[in-house]
N, C-alpha and C positions, 0 to 999 in steps of 0.2 A: 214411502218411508219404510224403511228395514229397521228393525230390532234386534241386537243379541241380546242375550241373558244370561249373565255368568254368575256365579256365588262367591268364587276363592279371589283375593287379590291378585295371586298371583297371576291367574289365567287374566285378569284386565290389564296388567302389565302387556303382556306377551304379546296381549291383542293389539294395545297402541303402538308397542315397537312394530308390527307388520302389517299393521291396516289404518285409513286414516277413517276419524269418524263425527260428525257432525256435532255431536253433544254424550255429556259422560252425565248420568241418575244414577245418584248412589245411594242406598238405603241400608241402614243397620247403627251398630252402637260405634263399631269401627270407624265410620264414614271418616270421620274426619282425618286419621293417619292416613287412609287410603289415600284420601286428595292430596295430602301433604306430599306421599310417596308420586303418586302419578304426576302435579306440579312441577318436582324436581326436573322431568324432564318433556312435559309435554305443556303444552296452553290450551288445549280442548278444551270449550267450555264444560262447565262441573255445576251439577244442581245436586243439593245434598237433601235428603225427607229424611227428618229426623223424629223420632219420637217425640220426646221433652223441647218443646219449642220454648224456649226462653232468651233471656238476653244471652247467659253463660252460653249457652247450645249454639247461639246465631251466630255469634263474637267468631267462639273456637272453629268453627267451620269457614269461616269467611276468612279468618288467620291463616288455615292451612291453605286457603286459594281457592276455595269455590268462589264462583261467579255468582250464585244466588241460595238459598236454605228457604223451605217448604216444612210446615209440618207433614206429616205420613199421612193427618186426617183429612188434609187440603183434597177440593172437589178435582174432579178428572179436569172440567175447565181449566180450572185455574193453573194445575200443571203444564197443562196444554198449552196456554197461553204462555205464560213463562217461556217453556222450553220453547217455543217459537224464537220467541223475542234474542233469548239466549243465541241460538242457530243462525236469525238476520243478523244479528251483530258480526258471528262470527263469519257471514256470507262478506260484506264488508270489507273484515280484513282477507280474504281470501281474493278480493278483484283485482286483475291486473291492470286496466283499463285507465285511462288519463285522468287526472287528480284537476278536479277543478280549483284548489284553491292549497294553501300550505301556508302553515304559520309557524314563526320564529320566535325563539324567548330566550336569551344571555346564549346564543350560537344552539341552540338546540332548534328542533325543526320535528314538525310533524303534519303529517298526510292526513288531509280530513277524509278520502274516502279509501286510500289502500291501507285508512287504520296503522298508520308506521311511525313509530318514533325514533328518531336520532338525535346521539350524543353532540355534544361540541366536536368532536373528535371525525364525527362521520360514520359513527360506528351504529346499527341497528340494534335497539335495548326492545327486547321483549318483553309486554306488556298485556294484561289478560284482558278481556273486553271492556268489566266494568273499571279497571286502571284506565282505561283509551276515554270512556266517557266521561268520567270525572276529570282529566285533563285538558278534554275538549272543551267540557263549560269552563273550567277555571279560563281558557285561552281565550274566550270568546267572551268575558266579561272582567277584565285585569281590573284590579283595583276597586273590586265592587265585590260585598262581603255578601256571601251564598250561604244562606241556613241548608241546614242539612235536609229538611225537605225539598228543598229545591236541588240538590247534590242527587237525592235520592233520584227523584223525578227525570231528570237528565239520563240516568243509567236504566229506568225501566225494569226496576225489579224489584218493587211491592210499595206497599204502602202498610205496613205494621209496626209500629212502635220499637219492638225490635231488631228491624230492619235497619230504621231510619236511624235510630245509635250504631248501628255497624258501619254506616260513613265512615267514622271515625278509624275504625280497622283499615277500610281500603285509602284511605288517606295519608296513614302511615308506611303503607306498601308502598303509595306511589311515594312519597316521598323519599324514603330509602333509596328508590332508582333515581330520583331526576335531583336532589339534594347530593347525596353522595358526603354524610357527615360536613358540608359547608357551612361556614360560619356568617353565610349570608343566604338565608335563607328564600325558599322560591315562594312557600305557603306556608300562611300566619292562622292559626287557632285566631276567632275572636269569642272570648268569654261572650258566654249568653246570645252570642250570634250564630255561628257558622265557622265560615274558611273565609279568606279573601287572597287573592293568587294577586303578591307582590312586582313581578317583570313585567317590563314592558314590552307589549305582543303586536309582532309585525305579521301583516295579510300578504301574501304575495299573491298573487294569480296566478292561474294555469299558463302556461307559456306553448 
Protein backbone atom coordinates (compact mmCIF):
# COMPACT_ATOMS: atom_id res chain seq x y z
CA UNK A 1 0.00 0.00 0.00
CA UNK A 2 1.27 3.62 -1.04
CA UNK A 3 0.53 6.73 0.82
CA UNK A 4 0.64 10.37 -0.39
CA UNK A 5 0.41 13.25 1.84
CA UNK A 6 -0.60 16.52 0.66
CA UNK A 7 -1.78 19.69 3.09
CA UNK A 8 -3.28 22.33 0.19
CA UNK A 9 -6.74 21.33 -1.41
CA UNK A 10 -5.61 22.35 -4.28
CA UNK A 11 -2.72 19.92 -4.80
CA UNK A 12 -5.66 16.82 -3.82
CA UNK A 13 -7.59 18.12 -6.71
CA UNK A 14 -4.73 17.91 -9.16
CA UNK A 15 -3.75 14.69 -7.82
CA UNK A 16 -7.36 13.04 -8.65
CA UNK A 17 -7.48 14.65 -12.09
CA UNK A 18 -4.02 12.55 -13.04
CA UNK A 19 -3.83 9.69 -10.72
CA UNK A 20 -6.44 7.13 -9.68
CA UNK A 21 -6.41 6.24 -5.94
CA UNK A 22 -7.95 3.65 -3.75
CA UNK A 23 -9.30 5.87 -0.78
CA UNK A 24 -9.26 9.82 0.11
CA UNK A 25 -8.37 10.48 4.66
CA UNK A 26 -8.96 13.78 5.10
CA UNK A 27 -8.26 15.56 8.21
CA UNK A 28 -8.71 19.21 9.47
CA UNK A 29 -11.53 21.87 10.14
CA UNK A 30 -12.00 22.29 6.22
CA UNK A 31 -12.57 18.66 5.73
CA UNK A 32 -15.85 18.85 4.81
CA UNK A 33 -15.76 21.63 1.68
CA UNK A 34 -12.91 19.75 0.56
CA UNK A 35 -15.12 16.48 0.13
CA UNK A 36 -17.90 18.64 -1.15
CA UNK A 37 -15.32 20.17 -3.81
CA UNK A 38 -13.59 16.60 -4.62
CA UNK A 39 -17.35 14.87 -4.86
CA UNK A 40 -18.36 17.17 -7.50
CA UNK A 41 -16.20 15.33 -9.67
CA UNK A 42 -14.77 12.20 -8.48
CA UNK A 43 -16.58 8.94 -6.31
CA UNK A 44 -13.27 7.93 -4.44
CA UNK A 45 -14.07 6.71 -1.49
CA UNK A 46 -13.69 9.62 1.40
CA UNK A 47 -13.00 9.09 5.25
CA UNK A 48 -13.19 12.34 7.09
CA UNK A 49 -11.13 12.48 11.20
CA UNK A 50 -12.57 15.19 12.50
CA UNK A 51 -11.89 16.87 15.55
CA UNK A 52 -15.42 17.63 17.33
CA UNK A 53 -17.14 14.33 16.73
CA UNK A 54 -20.77 15.16 17.14
CA UNK A 55 -24.03 14.66 15.34
CA UNK A 56 -23.54 18.43 13.68
CA UNK A 57 -19.83 17.20 12.60
CA UNK A 58 -21.02 13.65 11.32
CA UNK A 59 -24.31 14.90 9.48
CA UNK A 60 -22.12 17.97 7.66
CA UNK A 61 -19.52 15.53 6.54
CA UNK A 62 -21.58 12.70 5.26
CA UNK A 63 -23.72 15.73 3.42
CA UNK A 64 -20.71 16.88 1.61
CA UNK A 65 -20.15 12.98 0.39
CA UNK A 66 -17.96 11.20 2.54
CA UNK A 67 -18.38 7.64 2.70
CA UNK A 68 -17.54 7.38 6.50
CA UNK A 69 -16.34 10.29 9.58
CA UNK A 70 -13.81 9.06 12.44
CA UNK A 71 -12.94 11.15 15.16
CA UNK A 72 -9.04 12.20 15.00
CA UNK A 73 -8.81 10.36 18.63
CA UNK A 74 -10.06 6.92 16.91
CA UNK A 75 -7.31 3.97 17.57
CA UNK A 76 -5.00 3.20 14.48
CA UNK A 77 -7.18 -0.07 14.42
CA UNK A 78 -10.10 1.18 13.91
CA UNK A 79 -8.94 3.47 10.99
CA UNK A 80 -7.42 0.67 9.63
CA UNK A 81 -10.33 -1.38 9.59
CA UNK A 82 -12.53 1.29 8.30
CA UNK A 83 -10.35 2.19 5.47
CA UNK A 84 -10.27 -1.42 4.48
CA UNK A 85 -13.71 -1.91 4.29
CA UNK A 86 -14.11 1.40 2.52
CA UNK A 87 -11.28 0.20 -0.27
CA UNK A 88 -13.22 -3.66 -0.54
CA UNK A 89 -16.32 -1.98 -1.41
CA UNK A 90 -14.74 0.22 -3.59
CA UNK A 91 -12.70 -3.05 -5.17
CA UNK A 92 -16.32 -4.22 -6.03
CA UNK A 93 -17.28 -1.55 -8.09
CA UNK A 94 -14.17 -1.64 -9.92
CA UNK A 95 -14.65 -5.63 -11.08
CA UNK A 96 -15.25 -6.20 -14.61
CA UNK A 97 -15.98 -9.85 -14.34
CA UNK A 98 -19.72 -11.58 -14.71
CA UNK A 99 -22.53 -10.46 -12.38
CA UNK A 100 -24.09 -13.27 -10.73
CA UNK A 101 -27.40 -11.91 -10.15
CA UNK A 102 -29.16 -8.28 -11.08
CA UNK A 103 -32.17 -6.63 -9.77
CA UNK A 104 -34.89 -4.58 -11.17
CA UNK A 105 -37.35 -1.98 -9.49
CA UNK A 106 -40.01 0.50 -11.69
CA UNK A 107 -37.28 -0.13 -15.00
CA UNK A 108 -34.26 0.69 -12.96
CA UNK A 109 -31.74 -2.19 -12.72
CA UNK A 110 -28.60 -2.73 -10.60
CA UNK A 111 -25.46 -4.95 -10.49
CA UNK A 112 -24.92 -6.68 -7.40
CA UNK A 113 -21.34 -7.32 -7.97
CA UNK A 114 -19.91 -4.61 -10.72
CA UNK A 115 -21.77 -2.25 -8.04
CA UNK A 116 -23.76 -0.26 -11.04
CA UNK A 117 -26.94 1.37 -11.13
CA UNK A 118 -29.20 2.25 -14.13
CA UNK A 119 -31.89 4.67 -14.89
CA UNK A 120 -35.16 3.57 -16.69
CA UNK A 121 -33.57 5.25 -19.37
CA UNK A 122 -30.50 2.92 -19.50
CA UNK A 123 -28.46 5.45 -18.68
CA UNK A 124 -25.45 4.74 -15.59
CA UNK A 125 -26.32 7.08 -12.27
CA UNK A 126 -23.33 7.33 -10.12
CA UNK A 127 -23.49 6.27 -6.85
CA UNK A 128 -20.83 6.38 -3.89
CA UNK A 129 -20.31 2.97 -2.01
CA UNK A 130 -22.43 3.58 1.06
CA UNK A 131 -25.54 4.93 -1.61
CA UNK A 132 -24.75 1.23 -3.45
CA UNK A 133 -25.25 -0.55 0.06
CA UNK A 134 -28.14 1.08 1.37
CA UNK A 135 -29.92 0.28 -1.97
CA UNK A 136 -28.75 -3.22 -2.00
CA UNK A 137 -30.59 -3.87 1.44
CA UNK A 138 -33.53 -1.81 0.58
CA UNK A 139 -33.61 -4.35 -2.87
CA UNK A 140 -33.04 -7.34 -1.17
CA UNK A 141 -35.81 -6.84 1.60
CA UNK A 142 -38.93 -4.54 -0.46
CA UNK A 143 -41.62 -4.04 1.78
CA UNK A 144 -40.05 -4.71 4.96
CA UNK A 145 -39.31 -1.77 7.22
CA UNK A 146 -35.24 -1.50 8.22
CA UNK A 147 -34.33 0.40 11.38
CA UNK A 148 -31.43 2.44 10.80
CA UNK A 149 -29.31 0.08 12.66
CA UNK A 150 -29.76 -2.45 10.40
CA UNK A 151 -29.25 0.34 7.28
CA UNK A 152 -26.23 0.98 9.19
CA UNK A 153 -24.94 -2.57 9.50
CA UNK A 154 -25.46 -3.34 5.80
CA UNK A 155 -22.89 -0.41 4.73
CA UNK A 156 -20.05 -1.36 7.37
CA UNK A 157 -19.29 1.74 8.74
CA UNK A 158 -19.46 2.08 12.50
CA UNK A 159 -21.57 1.52 15.03
CA UNK A 160 -21.80 5.12 17.11
CA UNK A 161 -24.98 6.82 17.74
CA UNK A 162 -23.97 9.31 15.44
CA UNK A 163 -23.31 7.38 12.81
CA UNK A 164 -26.37 5.59 13.06
CA UNK A 165 -28.65 9.16 12.73
CA UNK A 166 -26.53 9.99 9.60
CA UNK A 167 -28.69 7.10 7.69
CA UNK A 168 -30.78 9.57 7.42
CA UNK A 169 -28.24 12.05 5.31
CA UNK A 170 -27.32 9.11 3.02
CA UNK A 171 -30.86 8.22 2.43
CA UNK A 172 -31.70 11.56 1.22
CA UNK A 173 -28.83 11.41 -1.20
CA UNK A 174 -29.99 8.28 -2.43
CA UNK A 175 -33.12 9.30 -2.88
CA UNK A 176 -32.48 12.59 -4.76
CA UNK A 177 -30.92 10.09 -7.52
CA UNK A 178 -33.47 7.24 -7.85
CA UNK A 179 -36.69 9.55 -6.82
CA UNK A 180 -35.94 12.37 -9.11
CA UNK A 181 -38.75 14.87 -7.33
CA UNK A 182 -41.54 11.90 -8.14
CA UNK A 183 -44.62 11.98 -6.76
CA UNK A 184 -44.63 8.43 -6.13
CA UNK A 185 -42.21 7.74 -4.27
CA UNK A 186 -39.39 4.65 -4.12
CA UNK A 187 -38.62 4.94 0.09
CA UNK A 188 -40.94 5.69 2.88
CA UNK A 189 -39.67 7.32 6.47
CA UNK A 190 -41.46 5.12 8.99
CA UNK A 191 -41.93 7.30 12.29
CA UNK A 192 -40.18 5.37 15.17
CA UNK A 193 -38.94 2.63 12.74
CA UNK A 194 -36.65 3.10 9.98
CA UNK A 195 -37.03 3.03 5.94
CA UNK A 196 -39.09 0.64 4.18
CA UNK A 197 -38.21 0.44 0.15
CA UNK A 198 -41.83 0.69 -1.45
CA UNK A 199 -41.14 -1.29 -5.40
CA UNK A 200 -41.38 -4.24 -6.23
CA UNK A 201 -37.95 -5.91 -6.77
CA UNK A 202 -37.30 -8.50 -9.54
CA UNK A 203 -33.91 -11.13 -9.38
CA UNK A 204 -32.76 -11.91 -12.61
CA UNK A 205 -29.76 -14.28 -12.93
CA UNK A 206 -26.75 -14.17 -14.41
CA UNK A 207 -27.17 -15.26 -18.04
Amino acid sequence: MHAVVVSKGNSVRKMLQNRDFDLLIVSGDASAALCRSVRSSSLVPIMLLVTAYNDAVVVDGLAAGADDCLPRSATIREILARARALVRRAAYSRSTGGSPCSMTFRGWRIDCLSRQLWDPAGVAVPVTGAEFDLLLAFCRNPGVVLARQQLLASMHVGRASPVERSIDVHVSRLRRKIERGSADPLIKTVRLGGYIFLAAVTLESSK
